[in-house]
C-alpha positions in Angstrom: 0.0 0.0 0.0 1.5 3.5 -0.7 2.0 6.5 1.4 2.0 10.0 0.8 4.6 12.3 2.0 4.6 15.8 3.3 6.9 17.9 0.6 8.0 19.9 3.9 9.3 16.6 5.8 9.4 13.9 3.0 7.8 11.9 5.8 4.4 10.6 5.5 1.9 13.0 7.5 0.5 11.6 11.0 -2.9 10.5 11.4 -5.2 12.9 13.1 -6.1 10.6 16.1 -2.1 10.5 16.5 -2.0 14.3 16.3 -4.9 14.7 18.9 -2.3 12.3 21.4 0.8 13.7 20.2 2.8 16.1 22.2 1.2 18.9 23.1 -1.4 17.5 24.8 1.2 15.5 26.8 3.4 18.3 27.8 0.2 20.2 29.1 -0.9 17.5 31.1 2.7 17.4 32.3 2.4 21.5 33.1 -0.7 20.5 35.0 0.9 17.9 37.2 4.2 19.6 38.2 2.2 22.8 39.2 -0.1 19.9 41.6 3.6 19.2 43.0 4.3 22.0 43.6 1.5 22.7 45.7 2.0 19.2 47.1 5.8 20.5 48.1 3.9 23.7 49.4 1.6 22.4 51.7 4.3 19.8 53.0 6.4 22.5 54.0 3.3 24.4 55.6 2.4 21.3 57.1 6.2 21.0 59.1 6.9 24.0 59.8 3.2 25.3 60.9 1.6 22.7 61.1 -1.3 23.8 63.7 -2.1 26.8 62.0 -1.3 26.1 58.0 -2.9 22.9 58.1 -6.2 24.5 60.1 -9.7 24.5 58.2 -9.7 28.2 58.7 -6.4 29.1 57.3 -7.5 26.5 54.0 -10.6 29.0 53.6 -8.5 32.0 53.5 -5.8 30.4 51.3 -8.6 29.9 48.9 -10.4 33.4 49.5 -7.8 35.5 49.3 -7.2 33.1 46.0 -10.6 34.1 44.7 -10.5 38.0 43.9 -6.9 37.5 41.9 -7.9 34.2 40.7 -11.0 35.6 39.0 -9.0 38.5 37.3 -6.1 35.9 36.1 -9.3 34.2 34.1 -9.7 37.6 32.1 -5.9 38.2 32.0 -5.4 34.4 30.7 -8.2 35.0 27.6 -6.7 38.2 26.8 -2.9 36.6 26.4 -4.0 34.1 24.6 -5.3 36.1 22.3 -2.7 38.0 21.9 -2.9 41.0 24.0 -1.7 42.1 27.2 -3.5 43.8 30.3 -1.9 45.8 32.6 -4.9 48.2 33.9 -7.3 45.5 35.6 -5.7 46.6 38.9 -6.7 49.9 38.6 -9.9 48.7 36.8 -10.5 47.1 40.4 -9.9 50.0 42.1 -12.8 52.1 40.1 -15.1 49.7 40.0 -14.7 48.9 44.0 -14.3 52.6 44.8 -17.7 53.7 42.2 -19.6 51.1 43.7 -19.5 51.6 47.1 -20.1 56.0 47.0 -22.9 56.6 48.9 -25.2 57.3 45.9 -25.1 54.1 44.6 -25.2 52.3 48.2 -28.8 53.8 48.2 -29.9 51.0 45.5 -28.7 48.0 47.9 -26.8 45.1 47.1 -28.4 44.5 43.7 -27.2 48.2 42.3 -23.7 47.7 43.6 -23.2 44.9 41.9 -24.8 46.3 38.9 -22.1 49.4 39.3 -19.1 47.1 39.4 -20.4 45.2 36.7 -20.6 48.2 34.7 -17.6 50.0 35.2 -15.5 46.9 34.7 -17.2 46.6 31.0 -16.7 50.5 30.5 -13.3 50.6 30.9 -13.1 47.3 28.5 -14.9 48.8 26.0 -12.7 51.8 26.2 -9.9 49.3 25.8 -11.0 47.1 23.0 -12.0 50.0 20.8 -8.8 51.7 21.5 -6.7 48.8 20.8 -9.0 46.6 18.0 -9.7 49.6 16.0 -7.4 52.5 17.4 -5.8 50.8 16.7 -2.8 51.3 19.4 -0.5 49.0 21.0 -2.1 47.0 23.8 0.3 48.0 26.5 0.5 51.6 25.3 -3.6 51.9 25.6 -3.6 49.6 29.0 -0.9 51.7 30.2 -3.3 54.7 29.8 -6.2 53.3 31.2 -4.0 52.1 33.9 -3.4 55.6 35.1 -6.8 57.1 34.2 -8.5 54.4 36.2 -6.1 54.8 39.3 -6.7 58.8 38.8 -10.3 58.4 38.8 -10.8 56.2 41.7 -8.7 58.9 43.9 -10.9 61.8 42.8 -13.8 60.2 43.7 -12.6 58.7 47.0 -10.8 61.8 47.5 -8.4 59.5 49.3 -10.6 58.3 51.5 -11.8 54.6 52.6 -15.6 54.4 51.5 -17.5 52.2 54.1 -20.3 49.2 53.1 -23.1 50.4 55.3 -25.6 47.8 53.3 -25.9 45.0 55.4 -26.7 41.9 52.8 -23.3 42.6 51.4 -21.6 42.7 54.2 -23.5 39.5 55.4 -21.6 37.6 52.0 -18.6 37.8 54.0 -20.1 36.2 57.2 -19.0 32.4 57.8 -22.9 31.9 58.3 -23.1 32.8 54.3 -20.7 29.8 54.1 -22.4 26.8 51.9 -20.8 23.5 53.0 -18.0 25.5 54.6 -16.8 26.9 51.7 -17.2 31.0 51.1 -18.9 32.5 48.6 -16.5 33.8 47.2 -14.7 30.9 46.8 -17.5 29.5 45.0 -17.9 32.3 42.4 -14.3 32.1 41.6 -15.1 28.0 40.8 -17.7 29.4 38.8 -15.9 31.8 36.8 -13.4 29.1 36.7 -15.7 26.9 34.9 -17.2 28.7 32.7 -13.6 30.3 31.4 -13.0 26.6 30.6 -16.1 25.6 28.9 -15.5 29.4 26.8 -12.3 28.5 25.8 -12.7 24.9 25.4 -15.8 24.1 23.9 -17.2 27.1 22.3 -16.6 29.2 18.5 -15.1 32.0 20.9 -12.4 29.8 22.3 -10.8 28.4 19.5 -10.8 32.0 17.8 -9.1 33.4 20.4 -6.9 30.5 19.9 -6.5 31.5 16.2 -6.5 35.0 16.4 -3.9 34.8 19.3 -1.6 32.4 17.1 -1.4 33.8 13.6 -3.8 37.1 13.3 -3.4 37.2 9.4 -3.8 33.8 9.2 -7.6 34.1 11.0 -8.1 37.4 9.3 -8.1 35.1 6.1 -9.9 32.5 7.4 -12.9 34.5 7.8 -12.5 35.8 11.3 -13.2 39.1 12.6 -10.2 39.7 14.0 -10.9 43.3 15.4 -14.2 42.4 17.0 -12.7 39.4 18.5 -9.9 41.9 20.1 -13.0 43.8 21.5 -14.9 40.9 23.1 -11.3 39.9 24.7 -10.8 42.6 26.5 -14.9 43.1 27.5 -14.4 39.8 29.3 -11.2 41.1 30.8 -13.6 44.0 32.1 -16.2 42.1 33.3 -14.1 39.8 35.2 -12.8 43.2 36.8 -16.1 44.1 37.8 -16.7 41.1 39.2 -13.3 40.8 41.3 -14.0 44.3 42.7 -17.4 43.2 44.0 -16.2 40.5 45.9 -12.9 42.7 47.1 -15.8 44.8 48.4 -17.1 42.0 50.1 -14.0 41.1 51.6 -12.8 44.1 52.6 -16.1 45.9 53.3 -14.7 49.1 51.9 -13.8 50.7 48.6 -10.3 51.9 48.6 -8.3 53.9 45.4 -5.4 51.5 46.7 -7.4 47.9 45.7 -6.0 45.7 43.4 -2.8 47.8 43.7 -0.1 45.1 41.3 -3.1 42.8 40.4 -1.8 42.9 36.9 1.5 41.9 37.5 0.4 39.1 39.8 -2.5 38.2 37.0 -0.2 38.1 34.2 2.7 36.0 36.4 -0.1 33.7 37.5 -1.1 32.9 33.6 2.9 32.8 32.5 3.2 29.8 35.1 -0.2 28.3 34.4 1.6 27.4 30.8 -0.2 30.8 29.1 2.4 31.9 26.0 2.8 35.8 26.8 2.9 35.5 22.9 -0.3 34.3 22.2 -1.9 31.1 21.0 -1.9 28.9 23.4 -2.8 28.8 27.5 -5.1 27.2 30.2 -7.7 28.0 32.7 -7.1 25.1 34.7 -3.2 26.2 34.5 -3.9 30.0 35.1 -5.8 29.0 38.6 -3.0 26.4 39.7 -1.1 29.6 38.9 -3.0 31.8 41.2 -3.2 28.9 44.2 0.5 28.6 44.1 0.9 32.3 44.2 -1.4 32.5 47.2 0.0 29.3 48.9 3.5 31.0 48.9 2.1 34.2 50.5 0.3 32.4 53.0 3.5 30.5 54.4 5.4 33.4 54.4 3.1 35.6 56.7 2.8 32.1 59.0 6.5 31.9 59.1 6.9 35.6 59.8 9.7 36.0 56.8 10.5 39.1 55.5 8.2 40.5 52.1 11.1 41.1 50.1 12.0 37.4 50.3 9.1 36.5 49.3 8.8 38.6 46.1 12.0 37.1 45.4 10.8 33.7 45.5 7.8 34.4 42.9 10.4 36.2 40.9 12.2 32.6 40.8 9.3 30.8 39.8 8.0 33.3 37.1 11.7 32.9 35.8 11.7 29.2 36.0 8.3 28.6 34.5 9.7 30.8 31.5 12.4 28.9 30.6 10.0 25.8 31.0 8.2 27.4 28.1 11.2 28.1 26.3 12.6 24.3 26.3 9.0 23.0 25.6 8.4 25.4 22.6 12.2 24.6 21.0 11.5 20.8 21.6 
C-alpha cells in the first residue's frame, strides 16, 4: 500500500487521532501535574513548619479566598494573552469599579445596584480598551498603560483618598461564615464558577478556538474568515467584566472601597497565567493552568506571613518561579 509524504518533511503526515495524542497535549498535562507538585511540596512545608495553623480548616478557607479576587482577574488576564494581548490596567480597573460602587449614591440602591455598578464600570473601561486597541488601533500595553493611570486617577478623585465604608448590610453578610455553603465562602465558590465557565469558553465554544487562532497567527484568522478586530474587543470586555466582578467580591472582603485595591493585580494576574503554561505571545494557554497559577501564588504568601519572613523574600521567590516557569516554556516550545 503506498504512502503519501509531506513535501515539507518527505515523511508521510501523522494521522489525526495521533495528532490529537501527540505532544502537546502531553506536555500540558505534564504542566498541570508539576504545578499539583508543587503545591503538594507547598503544603508539606506548611504542614512541618506550621503545622497547627497552616494545616487549620480556617487558614485553608482563607488560602482559597484570598485566591478568589486574583484568581477571578487571572481568568480575564489568561483569555486576553492568549489572544494575543496584554493587560496591565485590571488593577486599577479594580480599584474604580470597587471605589464607584461603594459612594454613597449608589449604596442607596442596595446590594443589587452595587453589583450592577461594578459590573458596569469593569465593561466600561473594556470597552474603552478594546475599541482603542481593535480599531485604534494602538498597541495594547501603550492603551492599557493609559487606562492604567486614568482608572487609578479616577478612583482617587472620587474617594478623594478616602476609605468608603459598606453600610448595606446583605453585602456585608456575604462575607459572614454563616453565608458559608458547606464551609466553603462564597467567594470561593464564584471564583469556581468563573473558573468553569472560562474553561467551557475557551474549550468548547466558536469564541475559544478563535481566540486560539487569532492569538496564534492574526493574518492567518483574518483570512480564514474571522473578525479579528471584534474578536480583540470581546477579549478585552471579558477582561472588564471579570474586573467588575473581582471588585465586588474585594468589596465583600474588605467591606470598603479603597483607590489603593487591586494595587499590582496585573503583575500578579499576568505572572499567575505565565506559570499556568499561558504563551505571553499568544496562542496557546489554560484556565485550569492559570488557577494552579493563582493557588500557588497564594500558597507562597500564606507561608510566608505564617512563618513571619520578611516581604522582600518573598517577592524574590515568585520572581524565581516566574523565571523558572519561563524557561520551561522556552525548552518546551524549541523541543
Amino acid at each position: 500500500m503506498s504512502t503519501t509524504t509531506s513535501p515539507e518533511t518527505g515523511r508521510a503526515p501523522r494521522s489525526p487521532d495521533k495528532r490529537r495524542r501527540g505532544i502537546p497535549l502531553a506536555h500540558l498535562d505534564l504542566h498541570h501535574v508539576s504545578l499539583l507538585a508543587v503545591l503538594g511540596v507547598l503544603a508539606l512545608i506548611g504542614g512541618l513548619t506550621q503545622p497547627s495553623q497552616f494545616l487549620s480548616t480556617d487558614n485553608l478557607q482563607l488560602i482559597l479566598t484570598q485566591a478568589s479576587v486574583i484568581g477571578v482577574v487571572t481568568v480575564g488576564v489568561t483569555f486576553v494573552i492568549i489572544g494575543g494581548g496584554i493587560d496591565l490596567s485590571v488593577g486599577a480597573i479594580v480599584a474604580l469599579a470597587s471605589v464607584w460602587c461603594t459612594t454613597v449614591a449608589t449604596q442607596e440602591f442596595g446590594l443589587a445596584g452595587m453589583l450592577l455598578c461594578s459590573l458596569l464600570v469593569g465593561l466600561a473601561c473594556g470597552l474603552v480598551n478594546g475599541v482603542l486597541i481593535a480599531y485604534g488601533p494602538m498597541v495594547p500595553f501603550i492603551a492599557t498603560l493609559a487606562m492604567l493611570a486614568s482608572a487609578r486617577g479616577l478612583a482617587l478623585q472620587i474617594s478623594d483618598g478616602k476609605t468608603q465604608v459598606v453600610t448595606v448590610q446583605p453585602v456585608l453578610d456575604l462575607g459572614l461564615p454563616d453565608a458559608y455553603v458547606l464551609g466553603i465562602p462564597p467567594l470561593v465558590l464564584v471564583f469556581a464558577v468563573v473558573a468553569v465557565l472560562g474553561w467551557l469558553v475557551l474549550n468548547r465554544t466558536t469564541f475559544g478556538r478563535r481566540t486560539v487562532a487569532v492569538g496564534g497567527n492574526p493574518e492567518a484568522s483574518r483570512l480564514a474568515g474571522i473578525a479579528v478586530k471584534r474578536q480583540r474587543l470581546l477579549l478585552y470586555l471579558v477582561s472588564g467584566l471579570c474586573c467588575g466582578i473581582a471588585a465586588f467580591m474585594l468589596v465583600v472582603l474588605t467591606g470598603s472601597g479603597q483607590n489603593t485595591n487591586g494595587d499590582l493585580y496585573e503583575l500578579d494576574a499576568i505572572a499567575a497565567a505565565i506559570i499556568g503554561g499561558t504563551l505571553l505571545s499568544g496562542g496557546r494557554g489554560t484556565i485550569t493552568g492559570s488557577v494552579l497559577g493563582v493557588l500557588v501564588f497564594t500558597t507562597i504568601t500564606n507561608l510566608f506571613a505564617l512563618n513571619n519572613l520578611q516581604t522582600d523574600v518573598q517577592q524574590i521567590a515568585k520572581g524565581a518561579i516566574i523565571v523558572a516557569a519561563v524557561l520551561v516554556q522556552k525548552g518546551r516550545n524549541s523541543a
